[in-house]
ChimeraX commands (.cxc) that place a marker at each C-alpha (Angstrom):
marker #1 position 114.09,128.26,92.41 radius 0.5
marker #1 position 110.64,128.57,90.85 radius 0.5
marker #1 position 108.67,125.30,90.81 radius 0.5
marker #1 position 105.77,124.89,88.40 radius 0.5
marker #1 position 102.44,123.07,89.30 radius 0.5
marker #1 position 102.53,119.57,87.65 radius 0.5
marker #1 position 99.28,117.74,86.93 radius 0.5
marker #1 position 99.19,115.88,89.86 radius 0.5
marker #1 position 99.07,119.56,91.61 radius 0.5
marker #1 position 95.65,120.35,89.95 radius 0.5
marker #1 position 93.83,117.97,92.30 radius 0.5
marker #1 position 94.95,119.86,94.88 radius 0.5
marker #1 position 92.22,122.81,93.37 radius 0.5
marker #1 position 89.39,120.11,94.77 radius 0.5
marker #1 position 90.30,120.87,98.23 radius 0.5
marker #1 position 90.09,124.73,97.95 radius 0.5
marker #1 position 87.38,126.29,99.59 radius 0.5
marker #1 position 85.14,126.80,102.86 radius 0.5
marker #1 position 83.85,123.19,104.17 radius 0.5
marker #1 position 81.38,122.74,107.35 radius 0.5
marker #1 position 82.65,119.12,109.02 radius 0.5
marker #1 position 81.13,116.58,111.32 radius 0.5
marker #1 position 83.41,114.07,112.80 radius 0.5
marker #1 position 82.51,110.77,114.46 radius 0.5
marker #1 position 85.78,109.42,116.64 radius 0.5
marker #1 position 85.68,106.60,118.97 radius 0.5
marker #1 position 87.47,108.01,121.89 radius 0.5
marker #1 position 88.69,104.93,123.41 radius 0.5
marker #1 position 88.07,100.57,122.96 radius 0.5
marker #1 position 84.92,100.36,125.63 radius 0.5
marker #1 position 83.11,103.80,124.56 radius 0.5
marker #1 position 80.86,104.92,122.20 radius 0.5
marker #1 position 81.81,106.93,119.57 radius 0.5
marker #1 position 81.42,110.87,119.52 radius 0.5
marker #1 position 80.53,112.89,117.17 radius 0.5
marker #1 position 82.12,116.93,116.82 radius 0.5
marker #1 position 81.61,119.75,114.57 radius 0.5
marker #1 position 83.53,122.22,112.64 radius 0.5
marker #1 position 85.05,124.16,109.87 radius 0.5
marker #1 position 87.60,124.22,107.15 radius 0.5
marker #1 position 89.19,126.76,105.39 radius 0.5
marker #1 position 91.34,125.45,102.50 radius 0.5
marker #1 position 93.29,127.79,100.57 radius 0.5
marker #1 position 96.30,126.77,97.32 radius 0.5
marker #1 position 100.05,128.31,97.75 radius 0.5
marker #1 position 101.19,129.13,94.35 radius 0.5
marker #1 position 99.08,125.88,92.93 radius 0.5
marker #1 position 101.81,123.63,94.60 radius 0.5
marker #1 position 99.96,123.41,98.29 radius 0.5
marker #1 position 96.90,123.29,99.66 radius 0.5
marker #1 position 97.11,124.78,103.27 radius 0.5
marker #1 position 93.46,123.42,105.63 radius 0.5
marker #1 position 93.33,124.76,108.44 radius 0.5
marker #1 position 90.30,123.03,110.86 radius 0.5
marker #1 position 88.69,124.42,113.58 radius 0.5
marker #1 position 86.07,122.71,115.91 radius 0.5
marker #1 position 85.13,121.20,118.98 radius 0.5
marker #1 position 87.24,118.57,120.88 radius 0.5
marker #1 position 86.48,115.95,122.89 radius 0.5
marker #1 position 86.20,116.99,126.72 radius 0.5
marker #1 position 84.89,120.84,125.63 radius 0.5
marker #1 position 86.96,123.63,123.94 radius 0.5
marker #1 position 87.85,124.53,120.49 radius 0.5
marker #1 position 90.52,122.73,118.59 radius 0.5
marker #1 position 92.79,124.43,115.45 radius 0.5
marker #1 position 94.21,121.84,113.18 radius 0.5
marker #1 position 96.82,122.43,109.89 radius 0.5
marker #1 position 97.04,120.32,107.79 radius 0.5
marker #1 position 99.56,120.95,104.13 radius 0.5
marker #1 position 99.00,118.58,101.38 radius 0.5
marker #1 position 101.15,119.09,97.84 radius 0.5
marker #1 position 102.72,116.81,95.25 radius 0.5
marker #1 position 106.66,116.09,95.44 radius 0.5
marker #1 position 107.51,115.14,91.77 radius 0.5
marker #1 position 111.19,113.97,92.41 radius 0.5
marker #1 position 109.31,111.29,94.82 radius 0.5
marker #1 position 106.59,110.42,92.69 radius 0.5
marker #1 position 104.48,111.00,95.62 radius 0.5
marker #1 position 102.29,113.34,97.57 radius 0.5
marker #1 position 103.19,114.80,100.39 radius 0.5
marker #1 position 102.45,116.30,103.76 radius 0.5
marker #1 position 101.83,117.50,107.97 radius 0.5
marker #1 position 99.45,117.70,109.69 radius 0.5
marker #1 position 99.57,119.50,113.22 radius 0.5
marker #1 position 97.01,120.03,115.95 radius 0.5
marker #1 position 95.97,123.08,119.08 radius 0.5
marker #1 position 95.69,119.66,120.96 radius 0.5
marker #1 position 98.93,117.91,120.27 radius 0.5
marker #1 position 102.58,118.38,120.23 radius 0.5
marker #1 position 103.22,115.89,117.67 radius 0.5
marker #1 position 103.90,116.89,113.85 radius 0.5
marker #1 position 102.31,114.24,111.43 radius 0.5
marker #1 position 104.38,113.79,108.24 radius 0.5
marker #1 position 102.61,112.43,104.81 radius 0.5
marker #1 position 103.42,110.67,102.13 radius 0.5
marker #1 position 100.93,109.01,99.73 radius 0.5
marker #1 position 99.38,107.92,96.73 radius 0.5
marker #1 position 96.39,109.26,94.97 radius 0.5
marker #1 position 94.25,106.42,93.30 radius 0.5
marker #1 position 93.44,106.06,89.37 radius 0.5
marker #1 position 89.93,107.46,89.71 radius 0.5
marker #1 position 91.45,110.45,91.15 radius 0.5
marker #1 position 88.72,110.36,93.91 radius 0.5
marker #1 position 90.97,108.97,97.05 radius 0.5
marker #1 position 94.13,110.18,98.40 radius 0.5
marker #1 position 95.84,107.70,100.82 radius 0.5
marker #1 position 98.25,109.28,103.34 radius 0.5
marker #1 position 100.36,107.33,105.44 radius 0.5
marker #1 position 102.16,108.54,108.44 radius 0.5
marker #1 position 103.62,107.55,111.85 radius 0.5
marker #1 position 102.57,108.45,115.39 radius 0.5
marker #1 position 102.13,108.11,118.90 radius 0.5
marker #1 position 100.27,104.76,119.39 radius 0.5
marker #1 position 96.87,105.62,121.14 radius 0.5
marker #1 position 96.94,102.27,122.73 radius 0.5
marker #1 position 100.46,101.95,124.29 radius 0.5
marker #1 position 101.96,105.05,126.13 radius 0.5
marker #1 position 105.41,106.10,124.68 radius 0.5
marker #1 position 105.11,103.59,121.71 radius 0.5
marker #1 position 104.85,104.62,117.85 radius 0.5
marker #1 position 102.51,103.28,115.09 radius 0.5
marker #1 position 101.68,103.46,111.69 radius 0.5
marker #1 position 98.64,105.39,110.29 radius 0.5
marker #1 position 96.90,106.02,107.28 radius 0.5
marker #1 position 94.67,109.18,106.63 radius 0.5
marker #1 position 92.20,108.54,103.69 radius 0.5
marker #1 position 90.84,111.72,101.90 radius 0.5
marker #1 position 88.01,110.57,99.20 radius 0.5
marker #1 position 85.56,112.93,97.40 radius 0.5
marker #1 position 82.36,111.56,97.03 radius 0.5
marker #1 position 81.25,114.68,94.85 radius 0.5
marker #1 position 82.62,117.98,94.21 radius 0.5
marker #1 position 80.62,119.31,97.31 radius 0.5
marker #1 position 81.71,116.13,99.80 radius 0.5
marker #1 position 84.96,114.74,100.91 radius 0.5
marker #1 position 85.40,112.75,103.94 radius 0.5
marker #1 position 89.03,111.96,105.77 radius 0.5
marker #1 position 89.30,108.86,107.36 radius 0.5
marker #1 position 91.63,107.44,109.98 radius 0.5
marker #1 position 93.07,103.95,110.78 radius 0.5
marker #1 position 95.80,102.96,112.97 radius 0.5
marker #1 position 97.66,100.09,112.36 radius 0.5
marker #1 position 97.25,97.34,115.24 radius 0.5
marker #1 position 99.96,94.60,116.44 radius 0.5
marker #1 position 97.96,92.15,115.23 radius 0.5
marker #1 position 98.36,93.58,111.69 radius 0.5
marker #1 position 94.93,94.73,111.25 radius 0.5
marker #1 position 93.90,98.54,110.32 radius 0.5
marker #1 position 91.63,99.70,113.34 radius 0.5
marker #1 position 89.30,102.62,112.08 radius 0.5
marker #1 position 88.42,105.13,114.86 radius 0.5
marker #1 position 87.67,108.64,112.69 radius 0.5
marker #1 position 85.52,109.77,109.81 radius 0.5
marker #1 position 85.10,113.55,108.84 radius 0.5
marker #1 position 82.45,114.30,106.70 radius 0.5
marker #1 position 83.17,117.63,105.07 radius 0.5
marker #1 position 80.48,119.69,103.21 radius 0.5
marker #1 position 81.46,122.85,100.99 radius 0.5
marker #1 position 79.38,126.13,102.58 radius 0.5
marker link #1:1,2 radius 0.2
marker link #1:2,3 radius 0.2
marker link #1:3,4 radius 0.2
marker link #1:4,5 radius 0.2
marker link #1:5,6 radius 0.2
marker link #1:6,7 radius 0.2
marker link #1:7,8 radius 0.2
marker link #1:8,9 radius 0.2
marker link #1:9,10 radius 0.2
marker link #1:10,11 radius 0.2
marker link #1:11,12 radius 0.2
marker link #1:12,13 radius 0.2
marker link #1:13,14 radius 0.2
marker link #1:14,15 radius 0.2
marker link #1:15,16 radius 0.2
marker link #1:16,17 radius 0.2
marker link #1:17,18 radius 0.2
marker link #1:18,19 radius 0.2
marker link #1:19,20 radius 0.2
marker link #1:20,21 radius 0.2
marker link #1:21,22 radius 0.2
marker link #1:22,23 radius 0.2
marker link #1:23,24 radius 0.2
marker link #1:24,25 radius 0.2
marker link #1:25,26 radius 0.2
marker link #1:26,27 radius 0.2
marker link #1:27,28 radius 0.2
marker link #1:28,29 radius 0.2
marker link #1:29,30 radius 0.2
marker link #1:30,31 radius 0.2
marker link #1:31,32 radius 0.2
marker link #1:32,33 radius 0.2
marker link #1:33,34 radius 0.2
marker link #1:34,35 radius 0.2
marker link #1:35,36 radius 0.2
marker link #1:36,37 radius 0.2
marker link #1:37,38 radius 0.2
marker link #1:38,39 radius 0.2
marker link #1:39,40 radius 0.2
marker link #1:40,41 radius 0.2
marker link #1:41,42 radius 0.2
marker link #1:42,43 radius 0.2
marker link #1:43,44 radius 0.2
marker link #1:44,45 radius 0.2
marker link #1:45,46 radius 0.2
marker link #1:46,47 radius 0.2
marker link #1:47,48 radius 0.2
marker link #1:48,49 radius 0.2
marker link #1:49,50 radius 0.2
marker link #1:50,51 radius 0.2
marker link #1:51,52 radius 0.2
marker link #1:52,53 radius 0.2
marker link #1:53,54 radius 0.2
marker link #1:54,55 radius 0.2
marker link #1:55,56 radius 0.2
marker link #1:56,57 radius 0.2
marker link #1:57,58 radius 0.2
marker link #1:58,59 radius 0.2
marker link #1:59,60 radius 0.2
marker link #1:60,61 radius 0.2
marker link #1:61,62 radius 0.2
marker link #1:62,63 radius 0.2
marker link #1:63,64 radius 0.2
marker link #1:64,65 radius 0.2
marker link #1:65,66 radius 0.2
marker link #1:66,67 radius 0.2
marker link #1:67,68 radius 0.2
marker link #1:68,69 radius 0.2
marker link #1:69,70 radius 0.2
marker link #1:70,71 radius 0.2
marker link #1:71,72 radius 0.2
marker link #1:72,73 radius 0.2
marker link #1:73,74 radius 0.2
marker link #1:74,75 radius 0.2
marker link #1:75,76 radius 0.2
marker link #1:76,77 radius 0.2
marker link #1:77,78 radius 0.2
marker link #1:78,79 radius 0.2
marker link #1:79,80 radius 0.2
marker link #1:80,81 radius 0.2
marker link #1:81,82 radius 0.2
marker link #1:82,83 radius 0.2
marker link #1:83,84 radius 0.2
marker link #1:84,85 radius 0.2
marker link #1:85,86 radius 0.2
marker link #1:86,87 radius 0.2
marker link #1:87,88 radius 0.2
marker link #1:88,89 radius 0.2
marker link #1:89,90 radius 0.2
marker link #1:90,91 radius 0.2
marker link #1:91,92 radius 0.2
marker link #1:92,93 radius 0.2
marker link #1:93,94 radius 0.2
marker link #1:94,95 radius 0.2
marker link #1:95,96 radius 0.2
marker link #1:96,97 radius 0.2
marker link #1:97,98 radius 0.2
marker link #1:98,99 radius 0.2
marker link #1:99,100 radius 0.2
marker link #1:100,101 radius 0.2
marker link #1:101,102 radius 0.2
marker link #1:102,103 radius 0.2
marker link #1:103,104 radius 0.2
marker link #1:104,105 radius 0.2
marker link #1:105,106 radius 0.2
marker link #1:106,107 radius 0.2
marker link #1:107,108 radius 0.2
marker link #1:108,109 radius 0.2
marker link #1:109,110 radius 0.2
marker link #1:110,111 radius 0.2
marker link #1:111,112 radius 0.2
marker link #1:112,113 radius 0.2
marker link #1:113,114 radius 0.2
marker link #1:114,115 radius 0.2
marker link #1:115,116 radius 0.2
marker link #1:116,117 radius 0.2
marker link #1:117,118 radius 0.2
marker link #1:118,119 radius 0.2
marker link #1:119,120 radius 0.2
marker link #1:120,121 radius 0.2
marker link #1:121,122 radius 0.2
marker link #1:122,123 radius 0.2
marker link #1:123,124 radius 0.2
marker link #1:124,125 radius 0.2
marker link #1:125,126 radius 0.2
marker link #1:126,127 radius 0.2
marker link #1:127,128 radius 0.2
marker link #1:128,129 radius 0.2
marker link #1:129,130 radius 0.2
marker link #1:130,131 radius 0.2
marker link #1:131,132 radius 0.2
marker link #1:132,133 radius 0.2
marker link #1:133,134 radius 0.2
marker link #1:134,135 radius 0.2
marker link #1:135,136 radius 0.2
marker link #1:136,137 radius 0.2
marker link #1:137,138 radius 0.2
marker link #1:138,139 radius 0.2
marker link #1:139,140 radius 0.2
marker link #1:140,141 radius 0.2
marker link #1:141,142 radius 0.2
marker link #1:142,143 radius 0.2
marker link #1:143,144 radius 0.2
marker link #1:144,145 radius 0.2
marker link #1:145,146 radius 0.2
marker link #1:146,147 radius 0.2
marker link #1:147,148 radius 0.2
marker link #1:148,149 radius 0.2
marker link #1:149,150 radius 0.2
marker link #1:150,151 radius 0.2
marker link #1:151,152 radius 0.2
marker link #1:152,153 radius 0.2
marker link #1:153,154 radius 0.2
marker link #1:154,155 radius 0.2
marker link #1:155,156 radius 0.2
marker link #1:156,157 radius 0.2
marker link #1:157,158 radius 0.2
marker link #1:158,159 radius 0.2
view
């Protein structure tokens, strides 16, 4: 099998590189939000995937490693994805769509509801460059009342 990179693989390419981050999380309903720092190292499999792999500080002290893989599934018509974490034992599994402008990927994904022990939810991860040089990943969960809470945004600048 020998897959070739389509043209929704190329904006993939933005991604590559060495990024400095600074993430602001709320950490819970009645606290103020926190704010961590850290890198990431994006490098492109074969034009196909781009492999990010995070590191940085968590909340409570210590060092986190995060992967995420992001590539483009072409029999789907969509991109795809994990995402895994030093902190969790939960595997995140993407699938989104990448917006007209070609500036915002949407991800959405399912996982353990922050809110209610041993329940799932839905989320949605929001990658959007704001230049070459700046992307930011956002995160919302989706509450029972219907409404997308936002409790994470990454600012990542290229070093």
């Amino acid at each position: 099998m020998h897959a070739e990179p389509q043209k929704e693989h190329e904006w993939l390419q933005k991604l590559a590189g060495e990024w400095t981050s600074e993430m602001e999380a709320s950490m819970g309903p009645d606290q103020p939000p926190q704010t961590f720092r850290g890198t990431d190292s994006v490098r492109l499999i074969g034009g196909l995937w781009a492999v990010c792999e995070g590191k940085g500080d968590m909340p409570g002290g210590g060092i986190a490693t995060t992967i995420m893989t992001i590539g483009y599934d072409p029999a789907r018509k969509k991109y795809v994805g994990t995402f895994i974490g030093s902190m969790m034992t939960h595997m995140w599994v993407y699938e989104g769509e990448l917006n007209a402008e070609e500036t915002t990927l949407t991800l959405e994904t399912e996982g353990p509801n922050f809110a209610a022990e041993g329940k799932m939810a839905k989320f949605r991860d929001i990658i959007e460059f704001k230049s070459d040089d700046h992307r930011t990943l956002s995160s919302y969960m989706l509450t029972d009342d219907g409404n997308w809470q936002h409790f994470m945004t990454a600012h990542y600048r290229r070093s």
